[in-house]
N, C-alpha and C positions, 0 to 999 in steps of 0.2 A: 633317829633325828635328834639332833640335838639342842639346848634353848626353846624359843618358842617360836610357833611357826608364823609368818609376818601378817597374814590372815588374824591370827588371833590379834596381834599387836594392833592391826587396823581398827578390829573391833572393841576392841577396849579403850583406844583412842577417840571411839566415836563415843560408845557410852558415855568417856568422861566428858565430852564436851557437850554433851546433852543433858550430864548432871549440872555442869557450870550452868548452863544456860538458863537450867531450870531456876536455880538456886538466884543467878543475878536479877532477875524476873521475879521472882519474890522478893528479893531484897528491892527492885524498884517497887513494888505495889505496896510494903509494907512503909515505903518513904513514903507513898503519893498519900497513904492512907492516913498520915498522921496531920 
């Protein structure tokens, strides 16, 4: 096989938007906190 296989690419696209999402969501709570 060669590259990576599009499963993996799925789930690393999911991670990262679950890292975004996390991160925006603290960034809102740390605006609302001030």
């Amino acid at each position: 096989k060669a590259g990576v296989d599009r499963e993996t690419i799925q789930e690393a696209v999911k991670v990262a938007s679950v890292i975004q999402a996390v991160g925006v969501t603290l960034d809102a709570e740390a605006v609302l906190a001030e």
